[in-house]
Every structure is written in structure tokens, then in C-alpha cells.
N, C-alpha and C positions, 0 to 999 in steps of 0.2 A: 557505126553511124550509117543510117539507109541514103544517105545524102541530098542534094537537095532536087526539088522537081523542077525548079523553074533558075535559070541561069540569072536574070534578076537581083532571086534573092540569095544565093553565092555570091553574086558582085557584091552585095550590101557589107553582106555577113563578113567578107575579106576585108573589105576596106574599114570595116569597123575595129579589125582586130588590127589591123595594120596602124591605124590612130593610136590602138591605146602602145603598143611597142614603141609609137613614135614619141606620144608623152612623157613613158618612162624615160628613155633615153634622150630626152630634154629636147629633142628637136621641132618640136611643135610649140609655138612662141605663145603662152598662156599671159603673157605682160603686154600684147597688144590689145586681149579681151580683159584687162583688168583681173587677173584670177591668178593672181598668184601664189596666194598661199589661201586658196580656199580649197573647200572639199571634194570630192568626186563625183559626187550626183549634180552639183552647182556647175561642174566642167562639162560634163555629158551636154545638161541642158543649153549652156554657153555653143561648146562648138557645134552640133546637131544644128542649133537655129543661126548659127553664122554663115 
């Protein structure tokens, strides 16, 4: 990987990956946004616009 040019968009990209580790490991409370047992593309767009 040539990594990234602008620090920005490393902060994005970390905290993005850092959400989805958090989900798996249940710690990101998906029963406050109503998304409990729904799908993954429905959760992206949930937490993103929260």
C-alpha cells in the first residue's frame, strides 16, 4: 500500500475500521438506532448519518 496523501483521509479510513471491530464485538449499541437485527448496508447508512 503507497499510503495515504492527506492525514484527513487516514483519520477517516481508521475510525471507519475501528466502527466496524467495534460492532463485531457488540460494543457499539445498534438497539438505540433501532437496527438490531437488520442488514449491513441498512447499519453503514444508520451510523454514518447519526
Amino acid at each position: 500500500m503507497l499510503g495515504f496523501k492527506r492525514f484527513r483521509n487516514a483519520a477517516i479510513t481508521l475510525s471507519g475500521i475501528e466502527l466496524v471491530h467495534r460492532i463485531r464485538k457488540g460494543q457499539f449499541s445498534l438497539a438505540k438506532l433501532r437496527l438490531k437485527d437488520t442488514a449491513a448496508p441498512a447499519v453503514w447508512v444508520a451510523v454514518l448519518s447519526a
